[in-house]
C-alpha angles and dihedrals in degrees: 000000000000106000108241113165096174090039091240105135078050093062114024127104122234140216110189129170156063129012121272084006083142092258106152090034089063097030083059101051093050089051084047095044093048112019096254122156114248122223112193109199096198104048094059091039093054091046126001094047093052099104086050088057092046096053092050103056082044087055089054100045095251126139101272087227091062126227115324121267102238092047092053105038105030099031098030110085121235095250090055092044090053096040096052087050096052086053092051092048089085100053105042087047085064084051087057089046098062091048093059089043097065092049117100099179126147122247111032122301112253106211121180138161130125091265084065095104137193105228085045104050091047097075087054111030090077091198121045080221088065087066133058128188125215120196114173120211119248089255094051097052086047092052095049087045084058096044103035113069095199082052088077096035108036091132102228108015083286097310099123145311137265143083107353133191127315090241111036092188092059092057094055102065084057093043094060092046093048086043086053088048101053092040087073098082090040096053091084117032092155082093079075099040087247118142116261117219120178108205112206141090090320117033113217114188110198130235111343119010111252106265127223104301113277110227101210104176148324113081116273111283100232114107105278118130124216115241084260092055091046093047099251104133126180128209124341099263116118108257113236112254093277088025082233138125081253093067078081104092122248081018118127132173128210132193132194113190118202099189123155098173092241123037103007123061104152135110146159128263122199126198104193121190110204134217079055122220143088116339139175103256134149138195121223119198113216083175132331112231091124145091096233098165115230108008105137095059092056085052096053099044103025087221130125112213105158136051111256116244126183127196140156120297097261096047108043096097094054089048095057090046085055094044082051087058092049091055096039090061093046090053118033106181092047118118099178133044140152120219115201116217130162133190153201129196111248088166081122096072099010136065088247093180090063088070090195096175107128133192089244090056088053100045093041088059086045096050093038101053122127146181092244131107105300114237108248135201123020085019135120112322090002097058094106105023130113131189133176092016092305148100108266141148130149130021142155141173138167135213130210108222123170114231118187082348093301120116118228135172125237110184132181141199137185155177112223119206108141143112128247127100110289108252121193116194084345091304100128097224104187115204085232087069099039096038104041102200099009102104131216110295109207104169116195110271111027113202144152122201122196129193115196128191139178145164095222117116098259127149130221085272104050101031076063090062076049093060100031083070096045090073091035081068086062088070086066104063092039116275119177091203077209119179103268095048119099119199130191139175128201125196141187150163131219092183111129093201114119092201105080116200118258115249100243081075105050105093095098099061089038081061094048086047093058109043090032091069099032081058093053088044091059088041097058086051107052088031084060120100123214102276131204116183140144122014086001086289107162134196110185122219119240121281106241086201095051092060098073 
């Protein structure tokens, strides 16, 4: 297995292929678009990985300044050059490695370069729709060769900088026979399950369209703090290490965005216990007026069997047909299963009777989920949502409470979408005061709903006092409970153990329940960014400076 303490490989998107394919072009307009962080492959292999390189050769006896230029590009033939690059391309791809790892950003990584290989990235990727392969046509290299002036003077094919050959010219004519050499085993990627995209004059994605980006994990990178970074802490209990519902072990999280950027601002949002199968789990009703799939069933048998997705209102149906596709295929013989999806109405910023939800957006959540930490705020099912006045959407947070002298972690997650006047530490914060002019924003069906999740022992019944506090939290934040808003909370254990902890012992993780999902509540509100969606409707984002 990879080593990836901050869960960021897990986690991150790739562009790999040709030359010139328009990699870090496109890589640049979807870190733009959402807030990702780029990684550019080339740059740090042409100049921050040079005294790795160094050190190698010296390791291997070879000259630190490498072979000479003319030697290598004017007397090497094509097939040796691309065969001594294929041989590099391992090792610089490690190189690569260790500089993702020590990245902690918030939505994925989104690494490209054309070492970025195939057949190197697949161990890793998880998933073949985290990569995506990029093969320019012949017309469209040339082209770039013509337009882009480092195109003709990158001095080693982008390896790295530094004195070149005596005679440029001469190299060129090498260069193109050992690139048409590498791009064979990068023609056909499918045989990964990679995606497969010809640059030129006509583009021709291969096999399904890319479908809007899956955030599947890290919080948005755009500024926005979460309540710890801007000193608001709740409660005394120790956070887990990413202070998120997937510091629960064998817990993932997976987002799907649908932004564009005008009418629909609406998502879907997987929480994915792994390994999968039956768990303890129970559903508390704060009020019902809500559309949460396959509760009852959860009621009745006090047994999760499904991942729990959440989506918007109108969607919420389409999405449960697509999670019991998801758990046909993973169990073939089976002839009953209850998918559990819950829902708030983002009708307020998004075109909710579109209902454009498809099977491919939820599968694509499910099948992207990681352990890493979870994207918050105008994310997934959160994308349109808005609670207290504000702009809100996704949180999460954990707690660390010892029980019989034995830590375990309790971690929540929701999806806030209700009315009431925003309080922080007790202190009421209207959005009239804080957002002079902005007016009180009260969307149609208000709801919050709240997944819970611990390792502690815990049964069906008492797993339910679990998520019974879970809505009473929302109280402290400022919920109105009003009429049309329907909350729910979900809990459930992974623990393995058969023993369950008395009650008597259960007020700490009553506490952590608490102050775990006060704190995601608060999360999913400073993480949000000022939204305007359908009909010019706009919900603004809370003022960090207003909350002193």
């Amino acid at each position: 297995m990879t080593w990836d303490p901050f869960g960021t490989l897990g986690r991150a998107l790739w562009i790999g292929g040709g030359q010139w394919a328009g990699k870090s072009t496109v890589a640049r307009l979807l870190a733009q678009r959402y807030g990702l962080t780029a990684y550019h492959y080339d740059y740090h292999d042409a100049r921050g990985h040079d005294d790795r390189r160094v050190a190698r050769r010296l390791r291997l006896g070879e000259p630190p300044g490498g072979p000479d230029p003319d030697t290598r590009w004017i007397r090497g033939t094509p097939a040796d050059l691309a065969a001594e690059t294929l041989a590099g391309f391992p090792v610089r791809f490690e190189w690569a490695l260790d500089d993702l790892r020590g990245l902690v950003s918030g939505r994925p990584i989104l690494a490209e370069g054309w070492g970025l290989r195939p057949e190197l990235v697949a161990p890793i990727a998880g998933s073949p729709r985290r990569m995506v392969v990029m093969v320019p046509t012949a017309a469209f290299r040339d082209r770039q060769a013509r337009e882009l002036p480092r195109a003709a003077t990158v001095g080693a094919g982008g390896e790295r900088s530094g004195p070149g050959p005596a005679q440029p010219a001469r190299t060129r004519p090498p260069r193109r026979r050992r690139r048409r050499t590498l791009r064979a085993p990068a023609r056909h990627p499918r045989d990964r399950g990679r995606r497969h995209a010809r640059r030129g004059g006509r583009r021709r994605p291969r096999g399904r369209p890319l479908p809007p980006l899956p955030a599947a994990g890290g919080t948005i990178m755009t500024g926005r703090s979460r309540a710890r970074a801007l000193g608001v802490l709740v409660g005394t209990l120790p956070t887990g290490p990413l202070n998120a519902i997937t510091d629960v072990e064998g817990v993932l999280v997976g987002h799907t965005t649908i932004d564009d950027g005008a009418a629909l601002r609406t998502g879907v949002t997987a929480i994915v216990p792994r390994p999968f199968g039956p768990l303890p789990a129970a559903v508390y009703t704060g009020n019902g007026y809500g559309k949460l799939v396959g509760s009852t069933q959860v009621d009745e048998l006090g047994v999760l069997e499904s991942p729990i997705v959440l989506t918007g209102t109108l969607s919420v149906f389409r999405a449960a047909d697509a999670v019991l596709t998801y758990l046909m295929e993973l169990h073939p013989g089976g002839l009953s299963f209850n998918p559990l999806v819950g829902e708030t109405n983002d009708g307020f910023l998004s075109d909710i009777r579109r209902r454009p939800i498809t099977e491919r957006h939820v599968l694509d959540a499910l099948e992207g989920a990681s352990g890493g930490l979870p994207a918050e705020g105008c994310v997934g099912a959160g994308t349109g949502t808005t609670a207290l006045g504000f702009k809100a959407g996704i949180g999460t947070s954990s707690r660390r409470p010892v029980v019989e002298g034995v830590p375990v972690t309790v971690g929540a997650l929701v999806q806030a979408n209700f009315g009431g006047v925003l309080t922080v530490r007790g202190v009421p914060m209207p959005v009239e005061e804080l957002v002079p002019g902005a007016g009180r924003v009260e969307p149609p069906g208000n709801s919050c709903m709240i997944v819970v999740a611990t390792d502690a022992p815990l049964d069906a019944r008492q797993l339910g006092r679990l998520a019974r506090r879970a809505v009473f939290a929302m109280g402290r934040v400022g919920a109105s409970y009003s009429h049309g808003s329907g909350d729910y909370a979900v809990a459930f254990s992974t623990a393995s153990r058969a023993a369950v902890l008395p009650d008597a012992a259960l007020d700490p993780v009553f506490a952590a329940v608490m102050d775990a999902v006060e704190e995601a509540l608060l999360n999913s509100l400073f993480m949000a960014t000022t939204t305007t969606g359908v009909h010019g409707h706009t919900s603004h984002a809370v003022p960090y400076d207003r909350l002193g």
